[in-house]
ROSETI-33452 format. One line per 10 residues: number of its first residue (from 1); for each residue y, z, x of C-alpha. Coordinates in Angstrom, 3 decimals. Last residue first. Example, Ala and Ser with C-alpha at 12.3 -4.5 7.8 and 13.67 -1.06 7.14 Angstrom:
BEGIN
2> -1.060:7.140:13.670 ~ -4.500:7.800:12.300
This chain:
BEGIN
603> 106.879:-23.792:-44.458 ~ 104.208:-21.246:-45.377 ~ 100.521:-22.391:-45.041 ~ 99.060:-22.699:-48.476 ~ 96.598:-20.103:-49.974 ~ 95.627:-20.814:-53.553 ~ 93.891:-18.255:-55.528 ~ 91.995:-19.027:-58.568 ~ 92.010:-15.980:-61.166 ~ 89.634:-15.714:-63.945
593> 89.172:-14.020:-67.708 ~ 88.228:-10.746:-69.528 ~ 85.591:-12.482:-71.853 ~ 83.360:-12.701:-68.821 ~ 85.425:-11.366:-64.821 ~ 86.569:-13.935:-62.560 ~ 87.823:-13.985:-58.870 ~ 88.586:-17.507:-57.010 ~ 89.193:-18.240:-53.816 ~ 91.286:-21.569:-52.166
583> 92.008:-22.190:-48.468 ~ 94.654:-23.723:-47.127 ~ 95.266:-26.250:-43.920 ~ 96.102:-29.278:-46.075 ~ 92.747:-30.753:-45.719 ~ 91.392:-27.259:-46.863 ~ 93.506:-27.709:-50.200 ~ 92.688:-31.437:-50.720 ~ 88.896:-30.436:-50.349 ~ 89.045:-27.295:-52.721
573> 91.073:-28.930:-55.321 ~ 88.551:-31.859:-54.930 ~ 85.461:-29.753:-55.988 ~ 87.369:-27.519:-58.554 ~ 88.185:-31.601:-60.493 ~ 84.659:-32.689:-60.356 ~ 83.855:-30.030:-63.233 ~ 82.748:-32.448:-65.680 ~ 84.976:-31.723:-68.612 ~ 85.497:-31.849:-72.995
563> 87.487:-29.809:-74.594 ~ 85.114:-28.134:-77.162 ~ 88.040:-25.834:-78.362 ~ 87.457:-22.598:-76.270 ~ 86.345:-25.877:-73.218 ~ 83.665:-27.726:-73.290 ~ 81.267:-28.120:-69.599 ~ 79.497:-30.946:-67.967 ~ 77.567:-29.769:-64.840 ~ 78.573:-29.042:-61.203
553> 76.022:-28.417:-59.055 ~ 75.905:-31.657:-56.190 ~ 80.088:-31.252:-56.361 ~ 79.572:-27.791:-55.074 ~ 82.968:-25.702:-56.110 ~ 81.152:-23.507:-58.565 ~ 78.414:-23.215:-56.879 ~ 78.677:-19.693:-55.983 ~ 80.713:-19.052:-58.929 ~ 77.849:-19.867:-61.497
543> 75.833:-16.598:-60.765 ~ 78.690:-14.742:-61.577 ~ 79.200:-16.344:-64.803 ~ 82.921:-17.524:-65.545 ~ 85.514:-16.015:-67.536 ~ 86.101:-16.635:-71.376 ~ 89.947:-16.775:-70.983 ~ 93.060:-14.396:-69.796 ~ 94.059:-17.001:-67.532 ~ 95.453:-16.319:-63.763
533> 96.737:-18.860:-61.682 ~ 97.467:-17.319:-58.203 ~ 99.505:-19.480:-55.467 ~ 99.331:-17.630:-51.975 ~ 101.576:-18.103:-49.709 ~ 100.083:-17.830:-45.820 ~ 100.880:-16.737:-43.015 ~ 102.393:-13.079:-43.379 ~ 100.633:-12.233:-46.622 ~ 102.890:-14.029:-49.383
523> 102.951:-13.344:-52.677 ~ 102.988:-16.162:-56.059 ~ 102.349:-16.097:-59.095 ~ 101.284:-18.593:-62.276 ~ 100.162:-16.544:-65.646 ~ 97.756:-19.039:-68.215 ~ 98.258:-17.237:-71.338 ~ 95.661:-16.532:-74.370 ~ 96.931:-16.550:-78.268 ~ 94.105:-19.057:-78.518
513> 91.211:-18.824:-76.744 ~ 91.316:-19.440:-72.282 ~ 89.085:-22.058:-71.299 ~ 90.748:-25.137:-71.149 ~ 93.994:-23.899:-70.535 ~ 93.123:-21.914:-67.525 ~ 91.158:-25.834:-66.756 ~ 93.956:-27.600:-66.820 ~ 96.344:-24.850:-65.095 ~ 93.781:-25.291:-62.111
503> 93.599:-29.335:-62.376 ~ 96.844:-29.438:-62.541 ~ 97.742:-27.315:-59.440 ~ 95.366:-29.386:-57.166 ~ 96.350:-33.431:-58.237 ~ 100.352:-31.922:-57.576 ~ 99.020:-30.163:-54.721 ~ 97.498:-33.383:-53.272 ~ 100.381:-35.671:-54.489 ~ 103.055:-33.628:-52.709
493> 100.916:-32.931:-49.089 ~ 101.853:-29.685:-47.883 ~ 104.041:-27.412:-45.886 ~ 105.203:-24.685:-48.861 ~ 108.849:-23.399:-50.086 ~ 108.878:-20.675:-52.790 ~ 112.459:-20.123:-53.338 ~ 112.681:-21.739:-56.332 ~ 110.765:-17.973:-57.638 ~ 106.975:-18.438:-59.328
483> 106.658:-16.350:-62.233 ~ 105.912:-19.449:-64.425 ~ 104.035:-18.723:-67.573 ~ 102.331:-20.892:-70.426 ~ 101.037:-19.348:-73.546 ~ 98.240:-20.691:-75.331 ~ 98.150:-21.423:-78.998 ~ 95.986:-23.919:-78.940 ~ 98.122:-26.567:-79.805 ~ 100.957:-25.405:-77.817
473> 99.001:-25.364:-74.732 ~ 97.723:-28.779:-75.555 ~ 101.096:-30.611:-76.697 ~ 102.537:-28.284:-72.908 ~ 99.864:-29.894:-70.666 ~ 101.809:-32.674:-68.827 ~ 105.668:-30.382:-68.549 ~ 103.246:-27.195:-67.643 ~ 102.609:-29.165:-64.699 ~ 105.949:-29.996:-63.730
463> 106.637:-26.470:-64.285 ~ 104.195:-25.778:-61.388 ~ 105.023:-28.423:-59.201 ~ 108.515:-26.957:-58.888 ~ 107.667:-23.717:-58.684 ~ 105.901:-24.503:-55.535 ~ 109.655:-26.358:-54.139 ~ 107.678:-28.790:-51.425 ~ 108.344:-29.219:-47.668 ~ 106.807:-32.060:-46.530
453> 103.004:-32.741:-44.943 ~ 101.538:-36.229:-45.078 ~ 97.799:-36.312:-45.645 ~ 95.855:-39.714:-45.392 ~ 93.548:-40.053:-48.119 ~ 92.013:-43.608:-47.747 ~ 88.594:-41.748:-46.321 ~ 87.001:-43.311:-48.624 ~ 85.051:-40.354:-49.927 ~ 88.653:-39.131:-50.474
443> 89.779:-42.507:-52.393 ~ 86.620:-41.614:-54.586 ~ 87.561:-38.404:-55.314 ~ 91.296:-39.256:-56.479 ~ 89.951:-42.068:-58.166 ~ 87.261:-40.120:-60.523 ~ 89.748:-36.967:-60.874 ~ 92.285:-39.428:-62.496 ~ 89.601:-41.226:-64.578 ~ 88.392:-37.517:-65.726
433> 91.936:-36.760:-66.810 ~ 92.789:-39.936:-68.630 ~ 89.537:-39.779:-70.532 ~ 90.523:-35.949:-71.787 ~ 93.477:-37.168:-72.636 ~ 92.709:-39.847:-74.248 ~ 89.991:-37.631:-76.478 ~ 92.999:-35.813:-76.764 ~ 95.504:-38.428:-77.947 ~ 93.057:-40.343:-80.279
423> 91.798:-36.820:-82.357 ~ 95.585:-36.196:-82.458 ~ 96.252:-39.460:-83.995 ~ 93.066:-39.220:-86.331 ~ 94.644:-35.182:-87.325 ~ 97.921:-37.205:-87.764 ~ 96.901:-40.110:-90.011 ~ 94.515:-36.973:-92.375 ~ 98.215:-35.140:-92.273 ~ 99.689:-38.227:-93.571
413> 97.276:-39.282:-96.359 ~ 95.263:-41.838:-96.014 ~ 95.167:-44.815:-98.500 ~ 97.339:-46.848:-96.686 ~ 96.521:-46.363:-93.413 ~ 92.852:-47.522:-94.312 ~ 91.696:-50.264:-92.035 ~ 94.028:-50.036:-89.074 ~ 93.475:-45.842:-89.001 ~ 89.071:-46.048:-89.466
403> 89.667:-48.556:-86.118 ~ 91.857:-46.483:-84.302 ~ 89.291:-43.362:-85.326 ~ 86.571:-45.042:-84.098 ~ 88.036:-46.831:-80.773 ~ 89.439:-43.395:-79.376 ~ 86.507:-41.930:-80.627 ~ 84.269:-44.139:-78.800 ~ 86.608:-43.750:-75.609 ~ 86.309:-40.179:-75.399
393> 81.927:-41.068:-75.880 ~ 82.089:-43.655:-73.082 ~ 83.715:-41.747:-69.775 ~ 82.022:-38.736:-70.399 ~ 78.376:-40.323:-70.803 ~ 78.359:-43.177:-68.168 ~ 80.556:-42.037:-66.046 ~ 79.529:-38.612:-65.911 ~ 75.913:-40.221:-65.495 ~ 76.980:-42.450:-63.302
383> 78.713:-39.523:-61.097 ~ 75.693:-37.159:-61.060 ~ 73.727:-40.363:-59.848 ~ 76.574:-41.052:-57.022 ~ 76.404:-36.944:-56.077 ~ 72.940:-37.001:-55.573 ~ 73.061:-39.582:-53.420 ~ 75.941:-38.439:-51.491 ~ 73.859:-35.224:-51.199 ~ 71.213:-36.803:-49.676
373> 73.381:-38.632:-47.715 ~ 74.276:-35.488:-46.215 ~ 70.905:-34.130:-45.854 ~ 70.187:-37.342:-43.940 ~ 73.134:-37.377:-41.709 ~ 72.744:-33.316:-40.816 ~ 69.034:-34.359:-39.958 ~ 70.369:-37.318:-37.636 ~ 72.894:-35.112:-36.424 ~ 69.971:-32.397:-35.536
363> 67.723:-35.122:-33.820 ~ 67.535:-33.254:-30.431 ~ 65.074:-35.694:-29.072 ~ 61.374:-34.520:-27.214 ~ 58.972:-36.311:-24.736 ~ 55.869:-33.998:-24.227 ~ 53.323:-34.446:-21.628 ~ 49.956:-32.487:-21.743 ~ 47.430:-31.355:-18.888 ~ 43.988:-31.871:-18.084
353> 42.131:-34.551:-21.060 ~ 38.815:-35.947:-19.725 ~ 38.741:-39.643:-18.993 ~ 36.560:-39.124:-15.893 ~ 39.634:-40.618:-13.792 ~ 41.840:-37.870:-15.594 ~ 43.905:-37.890:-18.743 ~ 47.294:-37.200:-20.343 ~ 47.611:-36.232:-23.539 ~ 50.954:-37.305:-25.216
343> 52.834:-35.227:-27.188 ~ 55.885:-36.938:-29.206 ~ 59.063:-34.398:-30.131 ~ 61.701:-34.947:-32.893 ~ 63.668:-31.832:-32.609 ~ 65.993:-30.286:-35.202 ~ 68.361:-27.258:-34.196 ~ 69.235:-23.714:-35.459 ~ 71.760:-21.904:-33.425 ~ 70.843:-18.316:-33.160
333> 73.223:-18.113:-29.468 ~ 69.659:-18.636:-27.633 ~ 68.440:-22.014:-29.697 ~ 66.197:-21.835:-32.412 ~ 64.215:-24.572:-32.884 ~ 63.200:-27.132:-36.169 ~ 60.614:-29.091:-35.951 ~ 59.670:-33.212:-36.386 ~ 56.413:-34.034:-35.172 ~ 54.389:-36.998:-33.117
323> 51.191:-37.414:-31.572 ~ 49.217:-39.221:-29.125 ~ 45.923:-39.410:-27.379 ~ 43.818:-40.603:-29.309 ~ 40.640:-42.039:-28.393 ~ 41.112:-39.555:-24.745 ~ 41.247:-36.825:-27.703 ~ 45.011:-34.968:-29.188 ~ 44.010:-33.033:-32.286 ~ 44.913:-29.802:-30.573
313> 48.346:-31.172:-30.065 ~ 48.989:-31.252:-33.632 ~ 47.488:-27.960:-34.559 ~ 49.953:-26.372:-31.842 ~ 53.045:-27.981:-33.763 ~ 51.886:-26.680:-37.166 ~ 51.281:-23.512:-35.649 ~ 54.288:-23.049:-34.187 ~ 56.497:-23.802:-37.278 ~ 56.531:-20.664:-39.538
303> 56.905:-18.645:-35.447 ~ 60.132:-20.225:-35.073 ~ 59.625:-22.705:-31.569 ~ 60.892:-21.245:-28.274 ~ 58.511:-19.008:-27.002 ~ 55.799:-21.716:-27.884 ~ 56.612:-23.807:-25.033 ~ 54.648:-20.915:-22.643 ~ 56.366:-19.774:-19.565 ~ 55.296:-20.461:-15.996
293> 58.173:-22.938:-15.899 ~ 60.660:-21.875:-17.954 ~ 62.649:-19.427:-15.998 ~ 62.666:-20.859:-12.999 ~ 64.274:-24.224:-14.449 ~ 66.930:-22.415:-15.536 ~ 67.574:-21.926:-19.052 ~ 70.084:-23.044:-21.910 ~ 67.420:-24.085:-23.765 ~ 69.076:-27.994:-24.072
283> 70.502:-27.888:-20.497 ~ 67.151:-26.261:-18.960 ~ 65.305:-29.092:-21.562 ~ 68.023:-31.702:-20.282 ~ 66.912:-30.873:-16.284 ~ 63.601:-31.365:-16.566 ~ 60.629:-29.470:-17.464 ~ 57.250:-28.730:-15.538 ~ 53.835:-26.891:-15.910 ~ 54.745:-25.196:-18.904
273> 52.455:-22.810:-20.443 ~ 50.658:-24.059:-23.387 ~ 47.458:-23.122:-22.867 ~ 45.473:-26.647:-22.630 ~ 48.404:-27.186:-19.754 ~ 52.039:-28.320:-20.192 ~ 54.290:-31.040:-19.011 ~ 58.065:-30.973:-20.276 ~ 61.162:-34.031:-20.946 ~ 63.130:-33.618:-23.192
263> 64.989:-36.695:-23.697 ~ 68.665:-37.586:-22.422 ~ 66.644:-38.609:-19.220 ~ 68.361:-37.587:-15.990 ~ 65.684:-35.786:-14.365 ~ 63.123:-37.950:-15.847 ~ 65.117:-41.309:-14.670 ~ 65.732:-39.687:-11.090 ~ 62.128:-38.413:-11.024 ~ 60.926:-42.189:-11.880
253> 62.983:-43.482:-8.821 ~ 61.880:-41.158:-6.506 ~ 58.440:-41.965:-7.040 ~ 59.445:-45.732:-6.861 ~ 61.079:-44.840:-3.612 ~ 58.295:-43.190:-2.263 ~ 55.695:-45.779:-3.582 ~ 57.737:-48.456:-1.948 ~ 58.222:-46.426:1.280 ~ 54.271:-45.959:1.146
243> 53.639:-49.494:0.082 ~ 55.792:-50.963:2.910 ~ 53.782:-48.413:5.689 ~ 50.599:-50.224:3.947 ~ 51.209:-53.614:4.610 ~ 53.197:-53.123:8.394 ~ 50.168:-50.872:9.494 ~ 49.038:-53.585:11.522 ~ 45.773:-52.463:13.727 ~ 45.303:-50.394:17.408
233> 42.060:-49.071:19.129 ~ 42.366:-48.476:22.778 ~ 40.153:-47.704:25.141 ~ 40.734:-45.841:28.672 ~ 38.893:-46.582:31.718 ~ 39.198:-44.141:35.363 ~ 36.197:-42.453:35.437 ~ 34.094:-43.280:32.054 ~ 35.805:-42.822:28.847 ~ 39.321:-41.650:28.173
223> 40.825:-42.103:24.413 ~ 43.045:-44.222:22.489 ~ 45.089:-44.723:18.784 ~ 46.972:-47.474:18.519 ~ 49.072:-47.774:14.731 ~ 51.021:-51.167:14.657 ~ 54.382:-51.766:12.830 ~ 55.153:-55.742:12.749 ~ 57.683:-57.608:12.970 ~ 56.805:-60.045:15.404
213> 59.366:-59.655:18.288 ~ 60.416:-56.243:16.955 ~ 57.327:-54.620:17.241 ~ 57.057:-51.422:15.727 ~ 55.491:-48.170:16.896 ~ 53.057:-45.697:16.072 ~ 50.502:-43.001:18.138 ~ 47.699:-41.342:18.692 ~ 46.114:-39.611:21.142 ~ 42.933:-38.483:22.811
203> 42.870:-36.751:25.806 ~ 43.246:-36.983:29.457 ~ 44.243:-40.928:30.516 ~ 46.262:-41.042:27.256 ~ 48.251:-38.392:28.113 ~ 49.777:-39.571:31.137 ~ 50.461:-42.312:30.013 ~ 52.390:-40.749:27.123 ~ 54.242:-38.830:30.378 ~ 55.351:-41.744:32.275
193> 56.039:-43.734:28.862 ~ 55.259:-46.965:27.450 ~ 56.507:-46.127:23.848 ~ 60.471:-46.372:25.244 ~ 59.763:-49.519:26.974 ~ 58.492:-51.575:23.787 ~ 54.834:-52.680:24.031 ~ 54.179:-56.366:24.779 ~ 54.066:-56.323:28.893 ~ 54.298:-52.441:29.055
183> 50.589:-52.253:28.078 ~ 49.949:-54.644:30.932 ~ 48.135:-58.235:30.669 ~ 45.385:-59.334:32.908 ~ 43.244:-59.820:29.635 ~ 45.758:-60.150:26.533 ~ 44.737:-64.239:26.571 ~ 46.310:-65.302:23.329 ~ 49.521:-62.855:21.690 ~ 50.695:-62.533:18.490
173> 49.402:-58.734:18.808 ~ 47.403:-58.824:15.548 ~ 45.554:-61.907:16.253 ~ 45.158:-60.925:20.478 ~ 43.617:-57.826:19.716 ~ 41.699:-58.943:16.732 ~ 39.690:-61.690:19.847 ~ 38.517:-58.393:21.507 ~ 39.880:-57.156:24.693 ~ 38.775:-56.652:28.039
163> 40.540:-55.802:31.679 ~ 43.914:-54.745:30.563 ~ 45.816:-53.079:33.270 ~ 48.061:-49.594:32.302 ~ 51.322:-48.643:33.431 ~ 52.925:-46.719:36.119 ~ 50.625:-43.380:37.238 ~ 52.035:-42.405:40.590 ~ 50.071:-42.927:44.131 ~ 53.629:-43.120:45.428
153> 52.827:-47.240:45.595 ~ 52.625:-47.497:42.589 ~ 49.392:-46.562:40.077 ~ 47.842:-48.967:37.519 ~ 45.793:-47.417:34.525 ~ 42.645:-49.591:33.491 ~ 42.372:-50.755:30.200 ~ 39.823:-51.523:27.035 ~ 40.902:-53.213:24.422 ~ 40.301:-53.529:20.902
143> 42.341:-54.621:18.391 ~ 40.436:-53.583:14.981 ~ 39.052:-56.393:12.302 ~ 35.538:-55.774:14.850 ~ 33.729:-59.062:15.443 ~ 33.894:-58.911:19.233 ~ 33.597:-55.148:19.816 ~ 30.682:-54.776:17.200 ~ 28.679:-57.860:18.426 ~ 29.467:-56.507:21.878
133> 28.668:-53.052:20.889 ~ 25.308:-54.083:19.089 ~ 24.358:-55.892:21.707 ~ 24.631:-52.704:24.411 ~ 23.142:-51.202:21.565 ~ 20.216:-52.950:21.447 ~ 19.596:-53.476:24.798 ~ 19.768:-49.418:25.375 ~ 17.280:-49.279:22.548 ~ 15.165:-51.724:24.612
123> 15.540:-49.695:27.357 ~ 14.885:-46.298:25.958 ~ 11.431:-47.692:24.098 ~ 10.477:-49.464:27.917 ~ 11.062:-45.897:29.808 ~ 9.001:-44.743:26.491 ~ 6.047:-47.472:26.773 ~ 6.015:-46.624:30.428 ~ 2.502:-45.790:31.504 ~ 1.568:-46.357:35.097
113> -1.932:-48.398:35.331 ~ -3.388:-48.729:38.799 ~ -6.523:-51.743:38.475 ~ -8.926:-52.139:40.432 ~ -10.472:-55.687:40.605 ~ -14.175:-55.868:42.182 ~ -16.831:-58.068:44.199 ~ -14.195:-60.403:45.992 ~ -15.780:-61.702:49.398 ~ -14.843:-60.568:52.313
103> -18.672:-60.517:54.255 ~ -17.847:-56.496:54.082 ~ -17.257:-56.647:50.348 ~ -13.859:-57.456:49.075 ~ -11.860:-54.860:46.334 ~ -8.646:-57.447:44.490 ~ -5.536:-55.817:43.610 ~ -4.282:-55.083:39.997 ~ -0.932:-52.894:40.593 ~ 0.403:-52.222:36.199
93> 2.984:-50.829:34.770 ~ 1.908:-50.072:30.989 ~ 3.526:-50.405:27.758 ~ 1.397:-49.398:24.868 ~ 0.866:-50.112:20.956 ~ -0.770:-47.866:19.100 ~ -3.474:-49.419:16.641 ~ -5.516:-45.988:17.006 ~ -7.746:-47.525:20.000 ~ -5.156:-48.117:22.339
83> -3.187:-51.736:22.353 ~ -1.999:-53.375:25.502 ~ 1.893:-54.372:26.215 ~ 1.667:-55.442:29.699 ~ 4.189:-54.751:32.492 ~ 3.693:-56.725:36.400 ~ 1.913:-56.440:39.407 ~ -0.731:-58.397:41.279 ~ -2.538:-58.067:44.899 ~ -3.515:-61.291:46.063
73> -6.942:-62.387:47.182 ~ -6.761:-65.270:45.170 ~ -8.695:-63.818:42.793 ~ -6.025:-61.655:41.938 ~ -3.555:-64.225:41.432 ~ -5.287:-66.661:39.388 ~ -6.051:-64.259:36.957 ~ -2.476:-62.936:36.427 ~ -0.765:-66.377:36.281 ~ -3.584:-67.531:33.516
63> -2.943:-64.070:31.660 ~ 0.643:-64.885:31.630 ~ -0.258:-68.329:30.947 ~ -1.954:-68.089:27.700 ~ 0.723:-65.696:25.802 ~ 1.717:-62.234:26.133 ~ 2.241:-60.337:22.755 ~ -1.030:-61.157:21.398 ~ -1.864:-56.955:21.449 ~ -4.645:-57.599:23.741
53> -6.636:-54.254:24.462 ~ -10.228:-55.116:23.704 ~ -9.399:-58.060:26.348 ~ -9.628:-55.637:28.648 ~ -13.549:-56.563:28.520 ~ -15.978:-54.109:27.777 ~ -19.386:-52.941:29.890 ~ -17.935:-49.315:29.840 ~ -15.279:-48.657:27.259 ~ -17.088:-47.046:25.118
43> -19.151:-44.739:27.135 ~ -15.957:-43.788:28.990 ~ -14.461:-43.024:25.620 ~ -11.824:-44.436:24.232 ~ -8.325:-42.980:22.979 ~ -5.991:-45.446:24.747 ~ -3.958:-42.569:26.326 ~ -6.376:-39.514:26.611 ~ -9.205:-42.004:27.715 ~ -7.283:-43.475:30.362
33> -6.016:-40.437:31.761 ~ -9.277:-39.614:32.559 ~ -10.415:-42.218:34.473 ~ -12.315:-45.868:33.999 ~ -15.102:-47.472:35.451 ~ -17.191:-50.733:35.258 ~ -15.006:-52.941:33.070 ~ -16.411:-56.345:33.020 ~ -13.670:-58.113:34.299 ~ -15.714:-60.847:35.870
23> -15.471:-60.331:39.262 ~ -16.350:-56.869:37.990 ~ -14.042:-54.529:36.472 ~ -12.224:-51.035:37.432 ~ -9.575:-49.039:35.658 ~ -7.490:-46.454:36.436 ~ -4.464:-44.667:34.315 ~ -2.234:-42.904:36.479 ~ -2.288:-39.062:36.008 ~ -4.743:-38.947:38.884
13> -7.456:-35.629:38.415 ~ -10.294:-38.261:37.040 ~ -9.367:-39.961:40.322 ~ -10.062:-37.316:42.624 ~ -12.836:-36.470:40.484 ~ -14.773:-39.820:41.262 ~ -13.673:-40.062:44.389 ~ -15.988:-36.784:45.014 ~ -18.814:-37.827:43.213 ~ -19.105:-41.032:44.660
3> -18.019:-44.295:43.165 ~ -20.768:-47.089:43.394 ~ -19.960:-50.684:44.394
């Protein structure tokens, strides 16, 4: 059969592929459009089979089917998946009908080829996805359903229908079968209503409620699609709703204990500046919490300490991350106290240091404790040594000179007997004294001196006094005077101002030369009578009269005739006076000599 010139371009105009074979399938002509899809030339395709363009994709009997067909006399159609000449592959519609001769017999196929490889892309990525929603829908953790709304009567929205849900729908709901279920049928009444439904079937919207039949608080969140269909996605927010409320409360928990810490509590960037303090470092600084925050730290520690404490935290690395300092601070009203603070770096998910945390204690009472015990300490080894030298030499020449007296009374003669005797009585004395200002101090330390107040004659203690030191006055020639009236009446312990007024005439005698006096007075100022003892001795040092009353300063000292003393005795005069509600001052001039004043409250 030959194709005339004009059929010919008709069908080289056709956008449908052509092809014609032989009984055979000898291709004898093809168009156009089939060499712009499958690449080959007339020339080459000419005196081919289609089996050039078998892609193996259809097996044995399609092509079986197909043959059979068409030279049955039938017309055939159906889709194959060919291959051009680059490899492509190809989806074609295909009309194969059979071309008879006048005596009707088949001479030639034509073949009508419509190509549809990307109708045939679009629906197998349609099939995908339609399978990859069901897969997703079915396997999703998420309820799923998709629902209907259901109008009464008055053509009014009323609930919604469930026509599909996933098996999660029914796990999380409690409930089997959900499918010909309403919302309203497992929702509570106030969730389901008129105007949430109405929402739902125009926008998105979210939303969260609890179940009280199965305890459980569910999130749904749903949205229009298609004419009339809504979807709804809902899951169990039960687990993580507790965690919130338990993080909230454990959140408010730790700010209760930082708030109401007895510690300092601060945080503080790479600068300094505070980032936050609680409520005992406003108490502490005496500051509100306004006027901290912002602020650097610094402003509050001496300037000889902050750069101890700021080379401390500058040490702080991710390795080690902590530190610890004691440092004094001064306080608004010039108060000086002792802080024992820790710094702790604290660090972010890349282990890189952002801010700083400091926990401090006001340890001033535990400073005031230590210095105090310090001086307790010094005091006991000042006290064994006192002990230990000024209580053993009086009584080695108490024992010497008793001994030299039993072995030779006889041959000595009696003024050697008495200058041994008086030797003995002074050096017992002396012994006598110190033992006396030994207990007295340590009942104080004690605490076993209670004071009990009574009226008391002052010249009364006073010539008692005199009474114990009148062998020593006499022997040195010192002159002992009372100008104190019997109507001198004080409030005050009897055995502390006895103890007190001894030890001050003691020690006039002690120092003052002979043909000296020790002169006792007495004046009031309104509150007060005030006792002066004034001896025309050597006078003390000016620099020794500010310690002169510090029990952790006082050294042995001899007297104009090498009396021998500790100096224990000023320090409890001025503790027994001040625990008696007096004061005591003292005024003193070398070689001229020294006045102690005495104030004691008036009766």
């Amino acid at each position: 059969m030959g194709i005339t010139g004009e059929l010919k371009n008709a069908l080289d105009q056709s956008a449908r592929i052509i092809v014609l074979t032989d009984y055979y399938g000898t291709i004898l002509y093809v168009n156009r459009a089939f060499e712009k899809r499958y690449g080959y030339t007339k020339e080459e395709a000419l005196g081919k089979n289609p089996r050039i363009f078998n892609t193996g994709y259809h097996d044995k009997q399609f092509y079986k089917d197909l043959w059979n067909t068409i030279r049955n006399g039938e017309s055939w159609e159906g889709v194959f998946r060919n291959r051009t000449k680059q490899g492509d592959y190809i989806w074609e519609k295909a009309n194969i009908s059979p071309v008879k001769n006048d005596d009707g017999k088949i001479t030639y196929f034509l073949a009508v080829k419509e190509d549809v490889t990307n109708e045939r892309a679009i629906a197998d990525q349609l099939e995908k996805d339609h399978y990859f929603l069901e897969e997703l829908f079915s396997n999703s953790p998420i309820g799923i359903a998709i629902v209907e709304p259901i109008y009464s009567s008055a053509n009014t929205l009323d609930d919604f229908l469930i026509i599909k849900a996933n098996p999660s729908a029914g796990r999380i709901t409690d409930k089997l079968g959900l499918v010909g279920l309403t919302i309203k049928d497992f929702l509570p009444e106030e969730v389901v209503t008129l105007d949430r439904l109405k929402i739902m079937t125009d926008r998105k919207f979210s939303f969260e409620t609890h179940l009280n039949d199965i305890g459980k608080y569910l999130r749904f969140r749903s949205f229009p699609f298609g004419k009339d269909y809504v979807c709804i996605f809902f899951y169990d927010v039960s687990h993580y709703l507790s965690s919130i409320k338990a993080l909230e409360t454990s959140e408010e928990r730790y700010f209760r204990v930082v708030e109401d810490s007895p510690a300092l509590i601060s945080r503080f960037d790479e600068e300094g500046t505070l980032r936050y303090v609680n409520n005992q470092y406003c108490k502490f600084f005496d500051a509100e919490q306004s006027e901290l925050v912002g602020t650097s730290f610094l402003n509050h520690i001496p300037e000889e300490e902050r750069d101890k404490v700021w080379s401390s935290i500058k040490k702080l690395t991710p390795e080690y991350p902590f530190s610890e300092i004691d440092l004094r601070v001064v306080l608004k009203d010039g108060s000086i106290r002792w802080m024992h603070r820790l710094d702790r770096a604290l660090l972010d998910s890349n282990n890189k240091i952002f801010e700083f945390q400091s926990v401090s204690m006001d340890i001033t009472t535990v400073k005031q404790t230590e210095d105090h015990l310090k001086r307790l300490n010094n005091t006991k080894d000042k006290l064994f040594s006192i002990i230990a030298h000024d209580v053993k030499n009086p009584f080695n020449i108490i024992l010497g000179f008793s001994n030299l007296l039993k072995n030779n009374m006889d041959h000595y003669s009696k003024d050697q007997i008495k200058e041994y005797v008086e030797r003995i009585l002074s050096a017992s004395e002396n012994v006598y004294k110190l033992l006396d200002d030994l207990l007295v101090w340590a009942k104080s330390q004690l605490g076993h001196m209670v004071v009990a107040k009574q009226h008391l004659t002052l010249s009364s203690l006073i010539h008692e006094a005199f009474d114990s030191f009148a062998i020593q006055a006499n022997e040195k020639g010192v002159e002992l005077v009372n100008n104190i009236g019997n109507d001198v009446i004080i409030d005050a312990d009897m055995e502390m101002m006895r103890f007190v007024i001894r030890n001050l005439i003691h020690n006039g005698i002690k120092f003052t030369n002979a043909a000296g006096q020790v002169n006792c007075s007495c004046f009031s100022n309104g509150k007060y009578e005030i006792v002066s003892i004034r001896d025309t001795g050597v006078g003390i040092n000016a620099k020794k009269l500010d310690t002169l009353f510090d029990i952790g300063e006082f050294m042995a000292t001899s007297g104009t005739a090498q009396e021998k003393g500790t100096g224990i005795g000023l320090n409890l005069s001025r503790e027994l006076i001040e625990k008696n509600g007096g004061k005591i001052e003292v005024e003193s001039e070398v070689g001229v000599g020294t006045v102690f004043k005495v104030y004691l409250p008036k009766s």
